[in-house]
Biopython code that builds the backbone (N, CA, C, O; Angstrom):
import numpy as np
from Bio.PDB.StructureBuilder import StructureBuilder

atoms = [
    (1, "UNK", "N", (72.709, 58.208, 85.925)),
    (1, "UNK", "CA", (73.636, 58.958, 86.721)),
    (1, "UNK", "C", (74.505, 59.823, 85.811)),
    (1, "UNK", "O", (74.872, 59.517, 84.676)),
    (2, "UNK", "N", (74.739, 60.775, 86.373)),
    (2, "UNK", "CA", (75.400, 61.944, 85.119)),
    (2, "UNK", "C", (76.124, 62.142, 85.708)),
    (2, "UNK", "O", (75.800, 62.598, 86.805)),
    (3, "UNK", "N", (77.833, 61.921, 85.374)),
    (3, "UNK", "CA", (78.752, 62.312, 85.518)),
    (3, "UNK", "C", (79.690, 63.587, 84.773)),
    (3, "UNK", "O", (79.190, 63.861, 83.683)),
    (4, "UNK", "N", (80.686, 64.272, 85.023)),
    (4, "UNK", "CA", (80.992, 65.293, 84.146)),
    (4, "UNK", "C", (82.211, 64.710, 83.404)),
    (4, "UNK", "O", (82.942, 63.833, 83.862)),
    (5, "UNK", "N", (82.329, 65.252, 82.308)),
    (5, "UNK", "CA", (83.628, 65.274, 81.139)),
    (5, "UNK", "C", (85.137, 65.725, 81.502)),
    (5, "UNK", "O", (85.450, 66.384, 82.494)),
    (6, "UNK", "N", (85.845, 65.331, 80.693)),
    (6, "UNK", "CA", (87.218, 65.596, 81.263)),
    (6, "UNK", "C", (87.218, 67.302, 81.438)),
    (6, "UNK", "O", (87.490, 68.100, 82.334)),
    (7, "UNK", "N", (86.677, 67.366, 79.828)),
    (7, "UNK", "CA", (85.985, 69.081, 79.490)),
    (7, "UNK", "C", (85.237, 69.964, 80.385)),
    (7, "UNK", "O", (85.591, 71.117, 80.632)),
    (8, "UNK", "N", (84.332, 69.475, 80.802)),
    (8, "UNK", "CA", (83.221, 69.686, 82.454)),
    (8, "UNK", "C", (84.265, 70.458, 83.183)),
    (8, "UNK", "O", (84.375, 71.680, 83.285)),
    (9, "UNK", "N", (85.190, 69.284, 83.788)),
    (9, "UNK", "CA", (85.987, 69.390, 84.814)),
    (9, "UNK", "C", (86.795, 70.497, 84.922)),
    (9, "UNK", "O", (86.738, 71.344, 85.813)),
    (10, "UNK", "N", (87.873, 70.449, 83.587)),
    (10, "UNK", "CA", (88.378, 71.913, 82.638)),
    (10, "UNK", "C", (88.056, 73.187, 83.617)),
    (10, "UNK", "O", (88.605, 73.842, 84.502)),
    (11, "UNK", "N", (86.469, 73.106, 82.694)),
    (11, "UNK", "CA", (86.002, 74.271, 82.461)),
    (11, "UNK", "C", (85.243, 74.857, 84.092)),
    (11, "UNK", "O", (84.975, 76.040, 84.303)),
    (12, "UNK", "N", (85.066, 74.016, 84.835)),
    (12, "UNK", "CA", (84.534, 73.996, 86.034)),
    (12, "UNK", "C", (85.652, 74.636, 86.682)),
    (12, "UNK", "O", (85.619, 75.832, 86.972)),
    (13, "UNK", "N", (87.254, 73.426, 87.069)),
    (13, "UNK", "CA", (88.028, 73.789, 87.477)),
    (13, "UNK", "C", (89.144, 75.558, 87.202)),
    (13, "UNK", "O", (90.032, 76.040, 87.907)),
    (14, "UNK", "N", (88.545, 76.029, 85.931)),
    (14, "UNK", "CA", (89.165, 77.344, 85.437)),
    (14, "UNK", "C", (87.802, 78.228, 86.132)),
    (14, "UNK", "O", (88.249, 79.374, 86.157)),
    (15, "UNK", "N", (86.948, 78.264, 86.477)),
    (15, "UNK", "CA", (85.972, 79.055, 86.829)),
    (15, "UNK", "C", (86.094, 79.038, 88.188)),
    (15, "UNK", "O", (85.708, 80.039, 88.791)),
    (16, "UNK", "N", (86.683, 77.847, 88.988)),
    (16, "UNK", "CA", (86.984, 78.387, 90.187)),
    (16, "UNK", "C", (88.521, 78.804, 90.639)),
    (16, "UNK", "O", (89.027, 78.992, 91.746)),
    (17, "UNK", "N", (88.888, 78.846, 89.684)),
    (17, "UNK", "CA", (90.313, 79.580, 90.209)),
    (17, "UNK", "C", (90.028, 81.164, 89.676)),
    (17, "UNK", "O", (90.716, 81.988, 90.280)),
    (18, "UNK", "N", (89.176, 81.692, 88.703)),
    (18, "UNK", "CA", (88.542, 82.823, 88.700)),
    (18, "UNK", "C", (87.985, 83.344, 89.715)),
    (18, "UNK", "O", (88.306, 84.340, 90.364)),
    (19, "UNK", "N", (87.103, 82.606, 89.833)),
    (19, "UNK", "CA", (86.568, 82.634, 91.738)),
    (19, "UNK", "C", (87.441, 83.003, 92.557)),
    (19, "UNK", "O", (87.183, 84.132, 92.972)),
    (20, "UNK", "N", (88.783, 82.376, 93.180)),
    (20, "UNK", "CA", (89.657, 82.511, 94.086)),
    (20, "UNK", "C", (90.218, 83.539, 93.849)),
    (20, "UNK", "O", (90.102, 84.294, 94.814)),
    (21, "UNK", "N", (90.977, 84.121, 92.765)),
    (21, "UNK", "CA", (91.508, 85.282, 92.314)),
    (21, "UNK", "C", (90.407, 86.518, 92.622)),
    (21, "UNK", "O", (91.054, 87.467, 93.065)),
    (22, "UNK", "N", (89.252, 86.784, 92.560)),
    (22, "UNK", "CA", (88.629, 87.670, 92.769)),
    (22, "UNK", "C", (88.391, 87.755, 94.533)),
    (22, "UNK", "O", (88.532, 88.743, 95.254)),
    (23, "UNK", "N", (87.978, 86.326, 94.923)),
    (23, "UNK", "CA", (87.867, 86.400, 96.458)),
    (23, "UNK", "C", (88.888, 87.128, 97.266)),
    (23, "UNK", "O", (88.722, 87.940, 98.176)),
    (24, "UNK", "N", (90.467, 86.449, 96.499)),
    (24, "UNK", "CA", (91.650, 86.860, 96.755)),
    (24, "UNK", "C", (91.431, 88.542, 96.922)),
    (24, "UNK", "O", (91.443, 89.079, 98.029)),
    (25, "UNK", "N", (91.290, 89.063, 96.034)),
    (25, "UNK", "CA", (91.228, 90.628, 95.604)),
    (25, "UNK", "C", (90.091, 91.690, 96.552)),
    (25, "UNK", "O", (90.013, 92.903, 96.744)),
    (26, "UNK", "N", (89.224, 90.345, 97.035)),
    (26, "UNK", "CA", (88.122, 91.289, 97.908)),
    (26, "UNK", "C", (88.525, 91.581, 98.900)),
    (26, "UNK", "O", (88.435, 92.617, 99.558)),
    (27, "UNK", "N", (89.314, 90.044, 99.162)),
    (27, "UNK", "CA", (89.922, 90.180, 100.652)),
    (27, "UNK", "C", (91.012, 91.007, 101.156)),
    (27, "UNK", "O", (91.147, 91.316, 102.340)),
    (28, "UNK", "N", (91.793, 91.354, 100.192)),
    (28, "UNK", "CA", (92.779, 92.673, 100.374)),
    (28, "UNK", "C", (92.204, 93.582, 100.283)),
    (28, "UNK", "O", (92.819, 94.486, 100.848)),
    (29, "UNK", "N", (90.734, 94.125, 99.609)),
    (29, "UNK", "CA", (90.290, 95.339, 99.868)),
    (29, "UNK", "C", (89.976, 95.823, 101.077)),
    (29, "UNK", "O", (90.251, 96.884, 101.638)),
    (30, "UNK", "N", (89.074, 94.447, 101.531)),
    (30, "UNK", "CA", (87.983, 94.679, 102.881)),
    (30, "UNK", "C", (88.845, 93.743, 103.806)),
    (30, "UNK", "O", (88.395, 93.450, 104.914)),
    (31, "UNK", "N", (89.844, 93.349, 103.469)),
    (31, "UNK", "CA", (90.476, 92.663, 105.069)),
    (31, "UNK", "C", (91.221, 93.709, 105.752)),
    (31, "UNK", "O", (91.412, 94.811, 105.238)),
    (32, "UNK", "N", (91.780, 93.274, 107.275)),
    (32, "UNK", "CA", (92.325, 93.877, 107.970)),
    (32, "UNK", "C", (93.807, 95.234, 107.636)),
    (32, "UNK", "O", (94.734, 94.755, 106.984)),
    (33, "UNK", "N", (93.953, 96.496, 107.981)),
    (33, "UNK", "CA", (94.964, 97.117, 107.434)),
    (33, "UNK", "C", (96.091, 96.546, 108.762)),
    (33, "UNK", "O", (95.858, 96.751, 109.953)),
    (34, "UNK", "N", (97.217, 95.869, 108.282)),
    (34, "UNK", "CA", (98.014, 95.531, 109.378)),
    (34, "UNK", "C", (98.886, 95.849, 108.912)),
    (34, "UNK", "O", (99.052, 95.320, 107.813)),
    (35, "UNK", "N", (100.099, 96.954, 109.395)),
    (35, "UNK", "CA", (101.448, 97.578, 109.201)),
    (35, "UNK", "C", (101.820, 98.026, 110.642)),
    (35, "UNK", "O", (101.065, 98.302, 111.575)),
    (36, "UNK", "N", (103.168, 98.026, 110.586)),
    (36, "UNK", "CA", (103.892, 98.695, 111.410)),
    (36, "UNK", "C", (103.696, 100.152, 110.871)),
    (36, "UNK", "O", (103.934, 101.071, 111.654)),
    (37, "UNK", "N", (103.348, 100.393, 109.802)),
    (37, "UNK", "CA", (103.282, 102.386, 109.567)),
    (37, "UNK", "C", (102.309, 102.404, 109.985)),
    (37, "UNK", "O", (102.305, 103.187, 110.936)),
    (38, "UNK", "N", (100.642, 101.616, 109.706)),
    (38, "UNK", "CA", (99.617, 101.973, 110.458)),
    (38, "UNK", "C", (99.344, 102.038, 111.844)),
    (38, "UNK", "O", (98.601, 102.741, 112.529)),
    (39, "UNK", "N", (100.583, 100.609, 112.205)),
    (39, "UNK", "CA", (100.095, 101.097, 113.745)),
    (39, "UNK", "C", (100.940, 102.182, 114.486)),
    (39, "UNK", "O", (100.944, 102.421, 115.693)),
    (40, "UNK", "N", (101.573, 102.718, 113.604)),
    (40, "UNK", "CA", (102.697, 104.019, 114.451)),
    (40, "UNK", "C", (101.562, 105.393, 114.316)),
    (40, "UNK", "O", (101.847, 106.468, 114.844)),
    (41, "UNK", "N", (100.320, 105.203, 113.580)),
    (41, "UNK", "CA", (99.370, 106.074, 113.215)),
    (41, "UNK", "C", (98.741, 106.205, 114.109)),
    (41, "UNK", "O", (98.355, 107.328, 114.433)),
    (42, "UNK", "N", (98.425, 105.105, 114.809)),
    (42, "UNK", "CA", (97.080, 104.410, 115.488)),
    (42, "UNK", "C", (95.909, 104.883, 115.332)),
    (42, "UNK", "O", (95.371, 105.857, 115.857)),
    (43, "UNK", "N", (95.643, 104.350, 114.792)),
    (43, "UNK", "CA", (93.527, 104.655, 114.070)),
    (43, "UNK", "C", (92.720, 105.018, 115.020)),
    (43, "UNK", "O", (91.987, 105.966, 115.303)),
    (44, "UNK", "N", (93.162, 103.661, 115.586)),
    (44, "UNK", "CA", (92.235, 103.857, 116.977)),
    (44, "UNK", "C", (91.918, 104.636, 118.082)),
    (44, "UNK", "O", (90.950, 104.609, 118.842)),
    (45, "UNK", "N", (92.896, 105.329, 118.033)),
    (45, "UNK", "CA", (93.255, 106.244, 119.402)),
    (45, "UNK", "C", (92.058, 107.229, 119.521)),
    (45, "UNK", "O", (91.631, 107.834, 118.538)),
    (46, "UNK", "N", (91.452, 107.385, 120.960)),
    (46, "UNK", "CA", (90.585, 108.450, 120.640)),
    (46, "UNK", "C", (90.225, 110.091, 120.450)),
    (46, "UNK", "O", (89.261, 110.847, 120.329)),
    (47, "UNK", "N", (92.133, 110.090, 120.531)),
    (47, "UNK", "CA", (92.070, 111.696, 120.413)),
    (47, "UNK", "C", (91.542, 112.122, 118.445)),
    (47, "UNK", "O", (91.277, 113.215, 117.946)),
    (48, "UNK", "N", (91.574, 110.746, 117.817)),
    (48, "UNK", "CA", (90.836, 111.292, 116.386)),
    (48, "UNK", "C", (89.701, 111.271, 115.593)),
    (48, "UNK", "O", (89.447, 111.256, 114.388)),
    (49, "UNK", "N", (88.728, 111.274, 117.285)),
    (49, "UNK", "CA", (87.315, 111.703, 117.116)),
    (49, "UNK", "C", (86.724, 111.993, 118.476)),
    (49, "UNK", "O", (86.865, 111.413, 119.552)),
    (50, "UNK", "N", (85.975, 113.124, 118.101)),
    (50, "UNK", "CA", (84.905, 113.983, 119.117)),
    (50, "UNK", "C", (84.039, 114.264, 118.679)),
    (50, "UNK", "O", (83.694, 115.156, 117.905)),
    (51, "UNK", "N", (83.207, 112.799, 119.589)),
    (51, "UNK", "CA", (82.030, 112.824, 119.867)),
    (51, "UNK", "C", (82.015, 111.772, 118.053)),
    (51, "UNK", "O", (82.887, 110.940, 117.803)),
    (52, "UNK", "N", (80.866, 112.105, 117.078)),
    (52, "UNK", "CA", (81.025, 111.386, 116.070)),
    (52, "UNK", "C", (81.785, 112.007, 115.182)),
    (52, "UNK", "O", (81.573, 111.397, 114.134)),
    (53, "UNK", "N", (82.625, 112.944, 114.950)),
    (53, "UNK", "CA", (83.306, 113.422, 113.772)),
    (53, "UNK", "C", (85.003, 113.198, 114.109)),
    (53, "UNK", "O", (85.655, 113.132, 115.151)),
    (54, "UNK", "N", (85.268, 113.136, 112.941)),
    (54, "UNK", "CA", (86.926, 113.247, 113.228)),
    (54, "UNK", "C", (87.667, 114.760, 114.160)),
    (54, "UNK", "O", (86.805, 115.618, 114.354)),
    (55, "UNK", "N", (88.499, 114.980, 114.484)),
    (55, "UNK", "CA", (89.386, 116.141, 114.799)),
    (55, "UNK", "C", (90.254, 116.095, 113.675)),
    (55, "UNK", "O", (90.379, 115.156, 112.888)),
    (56, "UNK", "N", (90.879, 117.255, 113.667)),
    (56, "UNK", "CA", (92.093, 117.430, 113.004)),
    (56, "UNK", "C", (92.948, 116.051, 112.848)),
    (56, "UNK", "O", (93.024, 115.240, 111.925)),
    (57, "UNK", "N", (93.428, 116.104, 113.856)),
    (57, "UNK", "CA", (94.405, 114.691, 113.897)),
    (57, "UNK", "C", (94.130, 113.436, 113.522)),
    (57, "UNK", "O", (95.027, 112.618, 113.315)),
    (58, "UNK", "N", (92.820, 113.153, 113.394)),
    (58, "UNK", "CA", (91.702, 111.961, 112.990)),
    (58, "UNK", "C", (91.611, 112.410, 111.007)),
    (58, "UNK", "O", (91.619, 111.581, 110.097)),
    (59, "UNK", "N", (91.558, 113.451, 110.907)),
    (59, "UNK", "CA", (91.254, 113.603, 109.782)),
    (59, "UNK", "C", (92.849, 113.315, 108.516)),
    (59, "UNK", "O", (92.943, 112.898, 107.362)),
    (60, "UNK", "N", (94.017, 113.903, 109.744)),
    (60, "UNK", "CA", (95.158, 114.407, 109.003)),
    (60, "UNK", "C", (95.826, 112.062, 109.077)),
    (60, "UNK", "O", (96.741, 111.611, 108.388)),
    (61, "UNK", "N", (95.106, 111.359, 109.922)),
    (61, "UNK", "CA", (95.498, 109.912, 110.294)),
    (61, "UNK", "C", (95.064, 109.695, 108.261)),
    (61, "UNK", "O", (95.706, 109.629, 107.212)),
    (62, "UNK", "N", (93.780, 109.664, 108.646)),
    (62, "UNK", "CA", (92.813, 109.793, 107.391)),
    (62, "UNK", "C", (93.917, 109.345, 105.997)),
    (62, "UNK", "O", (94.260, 108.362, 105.339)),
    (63, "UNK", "N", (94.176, 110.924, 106.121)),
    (63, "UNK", "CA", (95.091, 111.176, 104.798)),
    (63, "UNK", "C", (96.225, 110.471, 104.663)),
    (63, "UNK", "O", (96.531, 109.866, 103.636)),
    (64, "UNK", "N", (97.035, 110.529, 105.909)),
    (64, "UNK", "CA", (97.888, 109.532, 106.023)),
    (64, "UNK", "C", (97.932, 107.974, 105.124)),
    (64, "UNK", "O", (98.730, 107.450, 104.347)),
    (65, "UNK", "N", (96.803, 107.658, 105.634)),
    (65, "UNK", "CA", (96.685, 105.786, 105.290)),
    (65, "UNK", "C", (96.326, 106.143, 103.837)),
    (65, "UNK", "O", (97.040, 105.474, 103.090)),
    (66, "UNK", "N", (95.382, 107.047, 103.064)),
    (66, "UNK", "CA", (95.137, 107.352, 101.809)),
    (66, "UNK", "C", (96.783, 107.857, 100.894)),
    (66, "UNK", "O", (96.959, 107.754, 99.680)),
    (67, "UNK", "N", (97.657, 108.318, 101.772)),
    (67, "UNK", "CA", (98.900, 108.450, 101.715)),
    (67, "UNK", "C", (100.022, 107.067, 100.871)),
    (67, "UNK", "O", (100.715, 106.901, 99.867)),
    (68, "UNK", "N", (99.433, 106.137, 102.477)),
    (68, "UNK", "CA", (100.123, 104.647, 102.210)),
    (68, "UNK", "C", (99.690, 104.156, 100.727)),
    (68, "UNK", "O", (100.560, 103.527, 100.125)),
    (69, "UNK", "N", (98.271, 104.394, 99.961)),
    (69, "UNK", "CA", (97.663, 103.520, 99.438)),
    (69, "UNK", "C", (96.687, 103.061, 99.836)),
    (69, "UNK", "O", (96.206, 102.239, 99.056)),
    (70, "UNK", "N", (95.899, 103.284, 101.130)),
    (70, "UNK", "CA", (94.918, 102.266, 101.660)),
    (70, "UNK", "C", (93.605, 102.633, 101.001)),
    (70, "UNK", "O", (93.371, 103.790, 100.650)),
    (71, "UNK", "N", (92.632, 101.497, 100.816)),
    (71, "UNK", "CA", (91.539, 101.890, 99.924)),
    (71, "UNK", "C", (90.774, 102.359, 101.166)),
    (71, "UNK", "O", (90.990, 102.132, 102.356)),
    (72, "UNK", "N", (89.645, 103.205, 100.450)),
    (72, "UNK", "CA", (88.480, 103.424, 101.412)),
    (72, "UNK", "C", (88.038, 102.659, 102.487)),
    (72, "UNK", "O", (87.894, 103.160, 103.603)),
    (73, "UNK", "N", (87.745, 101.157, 102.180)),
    (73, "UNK", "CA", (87.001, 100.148, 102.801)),
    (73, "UNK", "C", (88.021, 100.019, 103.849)),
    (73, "UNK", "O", (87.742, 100.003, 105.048)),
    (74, "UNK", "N", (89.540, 99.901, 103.243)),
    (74, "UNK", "CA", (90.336, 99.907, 104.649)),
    (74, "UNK", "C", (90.242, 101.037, 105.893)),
    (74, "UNK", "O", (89.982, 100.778, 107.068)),
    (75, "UNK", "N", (90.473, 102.114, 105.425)),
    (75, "UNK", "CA", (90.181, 103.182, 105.953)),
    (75, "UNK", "C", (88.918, 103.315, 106.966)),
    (75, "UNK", "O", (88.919, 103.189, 108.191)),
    (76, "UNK", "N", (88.292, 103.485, 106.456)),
    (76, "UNK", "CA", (86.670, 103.310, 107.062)),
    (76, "UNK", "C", (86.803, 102.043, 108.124)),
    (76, "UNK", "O", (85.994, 102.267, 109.024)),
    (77, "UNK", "N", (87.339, 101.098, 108.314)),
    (77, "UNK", "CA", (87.466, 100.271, 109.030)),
    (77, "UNK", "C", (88.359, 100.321, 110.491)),
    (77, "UNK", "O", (88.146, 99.864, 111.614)),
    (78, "UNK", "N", (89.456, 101.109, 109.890)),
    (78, "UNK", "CA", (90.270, 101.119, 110.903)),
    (78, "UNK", "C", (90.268, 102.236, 111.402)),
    (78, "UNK", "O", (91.151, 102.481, 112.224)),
    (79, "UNK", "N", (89.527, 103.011, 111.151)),
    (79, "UNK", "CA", (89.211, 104.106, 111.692)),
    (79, "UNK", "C", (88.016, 104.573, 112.685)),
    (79, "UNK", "O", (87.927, 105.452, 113.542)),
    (80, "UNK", "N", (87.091, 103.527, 112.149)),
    (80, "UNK", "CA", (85.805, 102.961, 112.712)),
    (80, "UNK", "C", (85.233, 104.525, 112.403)),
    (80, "UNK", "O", (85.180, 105.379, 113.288)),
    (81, "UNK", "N", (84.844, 104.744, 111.107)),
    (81, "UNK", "CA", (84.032, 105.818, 110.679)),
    (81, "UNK", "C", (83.385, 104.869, 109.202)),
    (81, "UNK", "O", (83.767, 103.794, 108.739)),
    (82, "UNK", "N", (81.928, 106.095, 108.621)),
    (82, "UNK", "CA", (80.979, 105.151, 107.501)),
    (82, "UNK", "C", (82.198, 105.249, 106.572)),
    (82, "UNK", "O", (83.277, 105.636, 107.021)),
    (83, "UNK", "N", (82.024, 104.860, 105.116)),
    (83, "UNK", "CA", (82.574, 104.637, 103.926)),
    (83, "UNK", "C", (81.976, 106.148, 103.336)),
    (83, "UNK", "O", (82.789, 106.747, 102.632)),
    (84, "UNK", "N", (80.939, 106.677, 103.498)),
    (84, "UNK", "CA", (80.824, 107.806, 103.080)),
    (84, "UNK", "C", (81.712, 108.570, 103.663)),
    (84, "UNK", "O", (81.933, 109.531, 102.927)),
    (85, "UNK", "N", (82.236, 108.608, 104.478)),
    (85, "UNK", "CA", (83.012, 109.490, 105.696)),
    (85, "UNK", "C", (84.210, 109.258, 104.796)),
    (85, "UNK", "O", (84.663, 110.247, 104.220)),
    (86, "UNK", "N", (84.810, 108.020, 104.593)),
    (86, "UNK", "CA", (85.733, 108.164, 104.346)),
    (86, "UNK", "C", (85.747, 108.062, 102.617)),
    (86, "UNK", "O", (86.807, 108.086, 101.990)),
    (87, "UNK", "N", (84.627, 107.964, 102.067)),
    (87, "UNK", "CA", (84.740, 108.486, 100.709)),
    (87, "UNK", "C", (84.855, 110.331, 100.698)),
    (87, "UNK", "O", (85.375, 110.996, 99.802)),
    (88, "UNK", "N", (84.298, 110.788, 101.789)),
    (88, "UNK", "CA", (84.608, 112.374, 101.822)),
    (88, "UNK", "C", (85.785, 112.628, 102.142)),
    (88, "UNK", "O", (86.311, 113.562, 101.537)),
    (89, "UNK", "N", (86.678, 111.824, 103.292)),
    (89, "UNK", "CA", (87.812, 112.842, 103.448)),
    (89, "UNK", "C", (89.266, 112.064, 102.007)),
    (89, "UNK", "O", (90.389, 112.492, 101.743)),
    (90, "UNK", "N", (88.542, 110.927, 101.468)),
    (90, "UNK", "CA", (89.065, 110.731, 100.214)),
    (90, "UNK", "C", (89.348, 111.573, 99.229)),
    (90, "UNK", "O", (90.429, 111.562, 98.641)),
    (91, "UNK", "N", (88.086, 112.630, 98.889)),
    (91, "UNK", "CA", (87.686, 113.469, 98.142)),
    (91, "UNK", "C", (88.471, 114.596, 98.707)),
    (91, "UNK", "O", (89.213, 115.088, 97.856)),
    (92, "UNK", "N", (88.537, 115.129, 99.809)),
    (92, "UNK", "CA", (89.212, 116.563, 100.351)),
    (92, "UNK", "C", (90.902, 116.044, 100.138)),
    (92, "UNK", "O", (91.699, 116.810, 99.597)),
    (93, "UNK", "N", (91.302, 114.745, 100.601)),
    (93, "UNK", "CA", (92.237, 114.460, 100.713)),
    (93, "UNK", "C", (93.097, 114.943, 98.626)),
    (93, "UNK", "O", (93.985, 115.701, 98.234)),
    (94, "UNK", "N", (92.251, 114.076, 98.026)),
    (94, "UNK", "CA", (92.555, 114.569, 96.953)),
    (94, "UNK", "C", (92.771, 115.822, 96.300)),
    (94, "UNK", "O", (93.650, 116.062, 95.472)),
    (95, "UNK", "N", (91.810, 116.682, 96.783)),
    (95, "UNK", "CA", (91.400, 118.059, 96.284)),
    (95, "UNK", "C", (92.849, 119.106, 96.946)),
    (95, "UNK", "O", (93.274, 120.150, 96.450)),
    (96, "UNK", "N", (93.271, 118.503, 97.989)),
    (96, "UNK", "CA", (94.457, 119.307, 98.351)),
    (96, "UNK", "C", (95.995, 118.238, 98.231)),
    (96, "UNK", "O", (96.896, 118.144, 99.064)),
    (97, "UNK", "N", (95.857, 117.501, 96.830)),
    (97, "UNK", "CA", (97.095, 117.125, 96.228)),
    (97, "UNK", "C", (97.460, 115.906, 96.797)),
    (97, "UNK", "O", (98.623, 115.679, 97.131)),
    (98, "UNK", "N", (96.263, 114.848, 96.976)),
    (98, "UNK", "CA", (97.047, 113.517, 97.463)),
    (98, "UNK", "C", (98.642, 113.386, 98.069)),
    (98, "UNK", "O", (99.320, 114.220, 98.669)),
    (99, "UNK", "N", (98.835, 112.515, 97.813)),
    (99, "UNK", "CA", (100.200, 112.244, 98.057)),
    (99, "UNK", "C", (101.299, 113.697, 98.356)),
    (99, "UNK", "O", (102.110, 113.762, 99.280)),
    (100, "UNK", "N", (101.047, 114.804, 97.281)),
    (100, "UNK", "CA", (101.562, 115.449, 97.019)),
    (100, "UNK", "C", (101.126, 116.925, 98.472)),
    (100, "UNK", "O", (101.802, 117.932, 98.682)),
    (101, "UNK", "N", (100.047, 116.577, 99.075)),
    (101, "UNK", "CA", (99.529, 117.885, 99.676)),
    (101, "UNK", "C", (100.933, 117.907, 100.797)),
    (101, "UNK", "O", (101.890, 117.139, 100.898)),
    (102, "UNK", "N", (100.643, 118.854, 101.370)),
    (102, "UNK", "CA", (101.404, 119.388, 102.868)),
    (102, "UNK", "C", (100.686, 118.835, 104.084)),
    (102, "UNK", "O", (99.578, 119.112, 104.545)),
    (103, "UNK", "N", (101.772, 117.836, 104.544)),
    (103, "UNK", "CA", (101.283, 117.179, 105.812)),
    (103, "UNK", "C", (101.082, 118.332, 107.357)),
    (103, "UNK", "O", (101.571, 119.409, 107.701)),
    (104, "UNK", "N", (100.353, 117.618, 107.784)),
    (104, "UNK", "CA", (100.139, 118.323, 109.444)),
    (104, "UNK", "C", (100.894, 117.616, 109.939)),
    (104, "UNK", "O", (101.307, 116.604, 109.374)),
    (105, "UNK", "N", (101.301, 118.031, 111.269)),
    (105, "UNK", "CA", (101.856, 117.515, 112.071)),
    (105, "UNK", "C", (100.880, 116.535, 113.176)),
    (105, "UNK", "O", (99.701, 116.757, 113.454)),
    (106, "UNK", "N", (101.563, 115.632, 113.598)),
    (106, "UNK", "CA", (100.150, 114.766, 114.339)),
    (106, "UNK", "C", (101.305, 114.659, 115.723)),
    (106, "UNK", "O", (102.435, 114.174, 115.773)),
    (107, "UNK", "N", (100.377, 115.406, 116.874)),
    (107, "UNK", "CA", (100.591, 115.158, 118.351)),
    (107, "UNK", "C", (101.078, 113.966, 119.124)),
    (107, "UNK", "O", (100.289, 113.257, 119.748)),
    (108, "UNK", "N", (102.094, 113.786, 119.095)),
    (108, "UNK", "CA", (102.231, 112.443, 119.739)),
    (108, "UNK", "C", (102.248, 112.107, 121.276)),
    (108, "UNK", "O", (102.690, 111.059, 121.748)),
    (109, "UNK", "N", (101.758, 113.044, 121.914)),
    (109, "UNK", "CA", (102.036, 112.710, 123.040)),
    (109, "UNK", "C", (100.624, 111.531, 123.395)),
    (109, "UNK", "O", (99.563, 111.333, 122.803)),
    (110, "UNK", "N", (101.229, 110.934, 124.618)),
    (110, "UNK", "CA", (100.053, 109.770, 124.565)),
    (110, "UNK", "C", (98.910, 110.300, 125.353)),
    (110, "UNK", "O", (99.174, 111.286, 126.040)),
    (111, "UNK", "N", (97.437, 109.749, 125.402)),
    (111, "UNK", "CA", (96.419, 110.322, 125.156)),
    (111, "UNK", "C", (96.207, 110.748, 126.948)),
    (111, "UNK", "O", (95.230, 111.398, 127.316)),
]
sb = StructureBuilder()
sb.init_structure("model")
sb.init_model(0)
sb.init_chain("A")
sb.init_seg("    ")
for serial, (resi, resn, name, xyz) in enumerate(atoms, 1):
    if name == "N":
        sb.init_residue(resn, " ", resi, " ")
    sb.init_atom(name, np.array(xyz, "f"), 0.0, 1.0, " ", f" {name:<3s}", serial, name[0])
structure = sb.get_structure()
């Protein structure tokens, strides 16, 4: 019967708290975006897509959450568009000054 070493244990027990720390890290990428700023955005709403593409207002939400910080995977999620989609309006978002570009105005009246 083979039991493990105090050492085993160590080295076992440091490899899964490596483990957890990374799980930790996935799960803030790809888990849920939950804010009171996101939901004053609302992702969901369907005036920020027609048909399969974003509108303006879908696109300018977009930038917004890329605004907050939100990674792609979040984005793409709560937006319910691909990761390419939102690796593109990542890319435009950037190209006209991240953080720094000139916001649109987003319509608030309700839908």
């Amino acid at each position: 019967m083979n039991t493990l070493s105090t050492g085993d244990i160590k080295v076992l027990y440091s490899c899964l708290q490596a483990l957890r720390l990374n799980l930790d890290r996935i799960d803030a990428i790809l888990g849920p975006v939950k804010s009171d700023e996101v939901a004053k955005l609302d992702p969901g709403n369907p005036r920020n897509k027609s048909g399969q593409f974003l509108t303006e207002r879908g696109i300018e939400v977009c930038y917004r959450l890329f605004d907050m910080g939100k990674p792609r995977y979040a984005v793409k999620k709560v937006m319910g568009i691909s990761y390419g989609a939102a690796t593109h309006r990542f890319h435009a978002w950037e190209k006209l000054g991240g953080k720094n570009r000139k916001r649109q105005l987003l319509d608030e009246r309700a839908p």
